[in-house]
DRENDO-1510 file (C-alpha; in Angstrom, 1 decimal, always signed):
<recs>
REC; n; res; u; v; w
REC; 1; UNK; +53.3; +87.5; +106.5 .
REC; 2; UNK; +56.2; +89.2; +109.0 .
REC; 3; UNK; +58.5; +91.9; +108.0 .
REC; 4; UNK; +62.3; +91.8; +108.4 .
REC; 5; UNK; +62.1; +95.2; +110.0 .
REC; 6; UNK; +59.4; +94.3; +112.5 .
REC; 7; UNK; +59.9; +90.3; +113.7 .
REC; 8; UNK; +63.5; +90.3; +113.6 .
REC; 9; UNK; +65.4; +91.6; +116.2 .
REC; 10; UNK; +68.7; +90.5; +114.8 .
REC; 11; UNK; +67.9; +93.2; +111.4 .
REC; 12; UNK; +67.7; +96.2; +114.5 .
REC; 13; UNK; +70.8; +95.0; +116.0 .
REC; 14; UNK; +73.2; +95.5; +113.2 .
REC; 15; UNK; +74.8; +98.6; +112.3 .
REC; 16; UNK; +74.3; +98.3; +108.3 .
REC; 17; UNK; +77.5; +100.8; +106.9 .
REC; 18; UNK; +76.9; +101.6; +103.1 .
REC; 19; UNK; +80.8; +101.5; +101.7 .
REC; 20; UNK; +81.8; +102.7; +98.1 .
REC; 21; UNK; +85.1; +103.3; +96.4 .
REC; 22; UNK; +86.3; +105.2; +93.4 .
REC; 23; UNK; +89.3; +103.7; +92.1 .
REC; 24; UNK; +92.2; +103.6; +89.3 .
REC; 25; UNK; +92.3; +100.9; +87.3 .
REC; 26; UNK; +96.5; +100.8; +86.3 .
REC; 27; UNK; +97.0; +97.9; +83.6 .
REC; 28; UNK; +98.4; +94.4; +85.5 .
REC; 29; UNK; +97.5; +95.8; +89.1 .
REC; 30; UNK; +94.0; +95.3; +90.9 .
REC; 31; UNK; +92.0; +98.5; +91.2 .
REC; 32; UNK; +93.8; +100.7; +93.2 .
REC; 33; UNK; +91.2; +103.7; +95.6 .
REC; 34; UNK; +91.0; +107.1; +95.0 .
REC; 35; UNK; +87.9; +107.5; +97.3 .
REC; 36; UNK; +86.3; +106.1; +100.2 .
REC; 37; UNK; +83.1; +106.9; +101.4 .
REC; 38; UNK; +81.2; +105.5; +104.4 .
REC; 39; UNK; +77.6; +105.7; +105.7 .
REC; 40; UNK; +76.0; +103.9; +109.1 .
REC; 41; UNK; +72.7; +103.5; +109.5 .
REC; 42; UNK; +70.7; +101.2; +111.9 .
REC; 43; UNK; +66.7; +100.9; +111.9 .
REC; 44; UNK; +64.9; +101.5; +114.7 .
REC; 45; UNK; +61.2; +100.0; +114.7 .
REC; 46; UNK; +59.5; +103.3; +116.2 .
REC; 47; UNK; +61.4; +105.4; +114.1 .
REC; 48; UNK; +62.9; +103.5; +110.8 .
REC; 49; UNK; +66.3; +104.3; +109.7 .
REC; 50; UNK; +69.0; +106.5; +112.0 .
REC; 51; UNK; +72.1; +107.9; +110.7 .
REC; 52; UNK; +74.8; +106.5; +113.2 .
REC; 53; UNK; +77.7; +108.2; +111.1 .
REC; 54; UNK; +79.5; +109.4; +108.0 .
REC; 55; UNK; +83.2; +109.0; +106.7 .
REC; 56; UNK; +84.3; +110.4; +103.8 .
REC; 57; UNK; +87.9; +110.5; +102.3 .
REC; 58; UNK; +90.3; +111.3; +99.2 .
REC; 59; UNK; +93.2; +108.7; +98.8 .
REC; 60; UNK; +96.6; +109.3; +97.4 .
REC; 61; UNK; +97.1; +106.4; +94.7 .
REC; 62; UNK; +100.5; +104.4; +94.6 .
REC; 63; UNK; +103.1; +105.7; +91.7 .
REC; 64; UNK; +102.3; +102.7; +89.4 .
REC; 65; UNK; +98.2; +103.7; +89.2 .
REC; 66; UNK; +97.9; +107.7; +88.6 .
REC; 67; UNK; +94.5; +109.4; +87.9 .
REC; 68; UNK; +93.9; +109.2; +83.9 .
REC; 69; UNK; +91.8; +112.0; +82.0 .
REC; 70; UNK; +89.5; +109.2; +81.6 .
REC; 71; UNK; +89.1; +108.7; +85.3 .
REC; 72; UNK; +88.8; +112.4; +86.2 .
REC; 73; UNK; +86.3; +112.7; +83.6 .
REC; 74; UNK; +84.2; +110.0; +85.0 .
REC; 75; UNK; +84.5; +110.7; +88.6 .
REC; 76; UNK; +85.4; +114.4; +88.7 .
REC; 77; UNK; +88.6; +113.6; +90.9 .
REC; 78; UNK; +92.0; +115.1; +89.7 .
REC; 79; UNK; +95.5; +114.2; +90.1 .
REC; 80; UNK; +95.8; +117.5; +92.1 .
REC; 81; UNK; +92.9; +116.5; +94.3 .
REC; 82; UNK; +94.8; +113.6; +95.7 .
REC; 83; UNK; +98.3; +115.0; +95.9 .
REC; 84; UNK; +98.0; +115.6; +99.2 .
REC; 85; UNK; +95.6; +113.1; +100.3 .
REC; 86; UNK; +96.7; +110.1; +102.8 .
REC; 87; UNK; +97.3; +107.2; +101.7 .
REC; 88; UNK; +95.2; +104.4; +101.3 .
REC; 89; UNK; +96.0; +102.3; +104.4 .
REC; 90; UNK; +96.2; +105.8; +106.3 .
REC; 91; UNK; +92.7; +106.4; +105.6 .
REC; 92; UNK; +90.6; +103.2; +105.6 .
REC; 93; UNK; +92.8; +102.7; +109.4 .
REC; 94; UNK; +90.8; +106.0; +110.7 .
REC; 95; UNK; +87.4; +104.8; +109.0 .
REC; 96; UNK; +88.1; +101.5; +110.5 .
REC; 97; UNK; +88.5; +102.6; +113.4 .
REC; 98; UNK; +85.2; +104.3; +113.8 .
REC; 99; UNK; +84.1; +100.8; +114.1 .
REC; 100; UNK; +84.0; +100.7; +117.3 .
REC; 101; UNK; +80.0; +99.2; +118.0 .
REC; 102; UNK; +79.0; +96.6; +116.1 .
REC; 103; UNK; +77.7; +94.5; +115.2 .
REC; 104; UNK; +78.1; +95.7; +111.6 .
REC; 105; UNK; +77.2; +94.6; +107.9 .
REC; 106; UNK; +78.6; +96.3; +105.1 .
REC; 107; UNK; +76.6; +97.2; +102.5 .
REC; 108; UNK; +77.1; +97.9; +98.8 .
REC; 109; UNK; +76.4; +97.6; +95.0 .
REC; 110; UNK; +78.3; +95.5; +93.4 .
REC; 111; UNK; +80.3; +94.4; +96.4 .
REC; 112; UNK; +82.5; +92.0; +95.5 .
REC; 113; UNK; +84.5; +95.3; +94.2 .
REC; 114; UNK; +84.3; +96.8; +97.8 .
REC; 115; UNK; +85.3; +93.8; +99.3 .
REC; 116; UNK; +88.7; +93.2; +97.1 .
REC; 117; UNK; +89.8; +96.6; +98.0 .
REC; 118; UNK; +88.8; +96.2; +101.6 .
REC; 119; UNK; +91.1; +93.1; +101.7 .
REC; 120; UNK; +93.6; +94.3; +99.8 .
REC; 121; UNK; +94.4; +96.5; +102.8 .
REC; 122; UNK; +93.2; +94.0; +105.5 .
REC; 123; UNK; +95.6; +95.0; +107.9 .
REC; 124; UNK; +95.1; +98.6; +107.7 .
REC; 125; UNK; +90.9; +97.9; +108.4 .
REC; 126; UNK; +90.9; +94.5; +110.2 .
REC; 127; UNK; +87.3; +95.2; +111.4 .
REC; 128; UNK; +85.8; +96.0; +107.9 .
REC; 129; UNK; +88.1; +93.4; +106.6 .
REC; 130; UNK; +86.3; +91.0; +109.0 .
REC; 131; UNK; +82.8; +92.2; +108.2 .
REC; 132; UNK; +80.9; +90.3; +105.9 .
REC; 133; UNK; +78.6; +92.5; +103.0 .
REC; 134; UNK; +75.5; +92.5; +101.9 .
REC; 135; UNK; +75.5; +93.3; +97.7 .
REC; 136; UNK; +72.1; +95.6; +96.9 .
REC; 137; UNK; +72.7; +93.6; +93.1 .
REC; 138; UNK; +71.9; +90.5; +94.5 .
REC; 139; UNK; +69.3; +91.9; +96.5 .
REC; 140; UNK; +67.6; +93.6; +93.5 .
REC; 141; UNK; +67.9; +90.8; +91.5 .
REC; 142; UNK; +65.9; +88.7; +94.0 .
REC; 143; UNK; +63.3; +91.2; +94.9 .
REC; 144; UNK; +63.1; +92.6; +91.3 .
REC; 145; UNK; +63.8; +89.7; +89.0 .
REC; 146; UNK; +62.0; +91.3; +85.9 .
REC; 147; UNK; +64.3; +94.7; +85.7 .
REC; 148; UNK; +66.3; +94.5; +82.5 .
REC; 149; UNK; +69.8; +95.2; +84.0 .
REC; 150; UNK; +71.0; +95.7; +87.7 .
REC; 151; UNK; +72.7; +98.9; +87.3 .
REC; 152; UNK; +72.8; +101.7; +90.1 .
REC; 153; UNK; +71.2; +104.2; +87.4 .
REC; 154; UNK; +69.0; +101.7; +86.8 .
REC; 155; UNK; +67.6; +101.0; +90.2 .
REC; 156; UNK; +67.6; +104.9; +90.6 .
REC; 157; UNK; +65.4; +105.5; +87.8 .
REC; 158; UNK; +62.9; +102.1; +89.1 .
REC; 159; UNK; +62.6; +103.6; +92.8 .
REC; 160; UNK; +62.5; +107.1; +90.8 .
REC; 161; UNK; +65.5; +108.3; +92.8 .
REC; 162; UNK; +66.8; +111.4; +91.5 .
REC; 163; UNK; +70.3; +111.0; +90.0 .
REC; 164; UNK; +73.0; +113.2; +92.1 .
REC; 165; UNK; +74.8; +115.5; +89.8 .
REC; 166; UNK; +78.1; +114.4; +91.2 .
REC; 167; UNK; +77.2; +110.5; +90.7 .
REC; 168; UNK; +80.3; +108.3; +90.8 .
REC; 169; UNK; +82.1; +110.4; +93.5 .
REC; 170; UNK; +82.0; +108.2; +96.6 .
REC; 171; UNK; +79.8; +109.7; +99.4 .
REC; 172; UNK; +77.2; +110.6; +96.4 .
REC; 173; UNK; +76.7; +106.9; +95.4 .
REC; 174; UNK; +77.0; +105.8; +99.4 .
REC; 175; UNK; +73.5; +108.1; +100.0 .
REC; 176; UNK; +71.7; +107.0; +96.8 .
REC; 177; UNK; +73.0; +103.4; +97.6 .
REC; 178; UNK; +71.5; +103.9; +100.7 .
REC; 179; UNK; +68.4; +104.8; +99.2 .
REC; 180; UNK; +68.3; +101.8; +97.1 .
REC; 181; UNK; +69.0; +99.3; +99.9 .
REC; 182; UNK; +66.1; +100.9; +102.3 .
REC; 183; UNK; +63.7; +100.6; +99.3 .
REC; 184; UNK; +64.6; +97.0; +98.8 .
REC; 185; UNK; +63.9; +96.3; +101.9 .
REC; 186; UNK; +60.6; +97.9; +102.0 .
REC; 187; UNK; +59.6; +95.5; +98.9 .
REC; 188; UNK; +61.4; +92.9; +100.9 .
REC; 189; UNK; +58.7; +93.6; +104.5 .
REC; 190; UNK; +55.9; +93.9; +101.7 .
REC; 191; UNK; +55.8; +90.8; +100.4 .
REC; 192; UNK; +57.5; +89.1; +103.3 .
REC; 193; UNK; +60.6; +87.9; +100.9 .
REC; 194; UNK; +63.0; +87.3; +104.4 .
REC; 195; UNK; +61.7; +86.1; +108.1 .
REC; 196; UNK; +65.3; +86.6; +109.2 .
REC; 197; UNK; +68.8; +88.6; +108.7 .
REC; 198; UNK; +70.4; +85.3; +108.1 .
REC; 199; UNK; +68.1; +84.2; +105.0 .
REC; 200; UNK; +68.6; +88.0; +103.9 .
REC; 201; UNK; +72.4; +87.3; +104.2 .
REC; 202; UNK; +71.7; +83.5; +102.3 .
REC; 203; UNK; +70.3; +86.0; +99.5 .
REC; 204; UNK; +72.5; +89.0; +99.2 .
REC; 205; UNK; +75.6; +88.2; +101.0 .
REC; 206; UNK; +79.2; +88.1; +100.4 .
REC; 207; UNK; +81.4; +86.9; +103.0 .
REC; 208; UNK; +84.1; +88.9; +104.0 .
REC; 209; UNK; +87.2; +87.5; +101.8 .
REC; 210; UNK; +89.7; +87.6; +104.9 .
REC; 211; UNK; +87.2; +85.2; +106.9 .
REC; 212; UNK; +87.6; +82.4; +104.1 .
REC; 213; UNK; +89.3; +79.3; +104.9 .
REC; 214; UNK; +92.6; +79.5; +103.2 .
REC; 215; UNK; +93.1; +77.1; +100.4 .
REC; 216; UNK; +96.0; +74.1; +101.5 .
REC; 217; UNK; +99.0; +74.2; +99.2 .
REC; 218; UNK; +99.4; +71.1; +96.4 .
REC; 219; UNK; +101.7; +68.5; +97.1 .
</recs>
């Protein structure tokens, strides 16, 4: 029975960067981000998992999506917080380009979320817009297909992850995120779920949206 971690040297090539987002949700506009958090890690067979880097940044929402009392009182982030924060494209340009060694998979719960606002702003992150992700839902479900719901809480309380007190600002939910995914794949190495990356990506991918073949017009 081989491990992902040990017999495939494609898993210890890639730079695996945990993404999360907090975001407005404006009525008849997609979610718009507030908050962008970033964490890369890569494992190393002598020593397991190595930080490569961290990114973390506010975001100025657009006039049409402002910060609700409901939103600060979920996330903690204020209108005044953001004021003078970049703006969106400003700040996912400078993560992006920290991207400079791949090659990389993104990494995130519930990703199809972090991949709409990643394209959304494709030309302001062309790497990450180009990356593919690899969503720790469909993971869990996989690996853990009796667990009564797939929620980050959830997984936190299965793995017995302390909850952060500051859960559902980004770089908090990045490290427990980050937690989650390295203790999927540990069930993953133990019962020899994946012999590869690519059947782990067959599983729990999401392919980046700007990589899709566009869709011909109707005649």
């Amino acid at each position: 029975m081989g491990a992902l971690t040990a017999d495939c040297p494609q898993f210890r090539e890639i730079t695996f960067v945990i993404i999360d987002f907090e975001g407005t949700a404006p009525r008849g506009y997609p979610p718009q981000p507030i908050e962008v958090a970033a964490l890369a890690l890569s494992f190393r067979a002598a020593g397991g998992w190595e930080r490569i880097g961290v990114f973390e940044s506010l975001m100025r929402p657009p006039a049409f999506a402002p910060i609700t009392p409901l939103g600060t009182r979920q996330t903690g982030i204020t209108a005044e917080m953001v004021a003078g924060a970049p703006a969106a494209g400003e700040a996912l340009a400078a993560l992006d380009a920290r991207l400079t060694a791949g090659p990389y998979l993104l990494v995130a719960h519930h990703a199809s979320i972090e991949s709409g606002m990643i394209f959304r702003h494709r030309e302001a992150c062309p790497v990450m817009a180009a990356t593919d992700l690899i969503d720790t839902i469909r993971l869990a479900k996989y690996l853990l297909p009796d667990l009564g719901n797939y929620r980050l809480d959830t997984l936190l309380a299965h793995y017995k992850i302390p909850r952060p007190a500051d859960r559902h600002r980004a770089m908090a939910d990045v490290k427990v995120t980050a937690e989650v995914f390295g203790r999927l794949i540990d069930d993953a190495d133990a019962t020899g779920a994946f012999k590869s990356l690519s059947a782990l990506k067959e599983t729990a991918g999401c392919r980046a949206k700007a990589t899709e073949p566009a869709q011909s017009g109707l005649f």
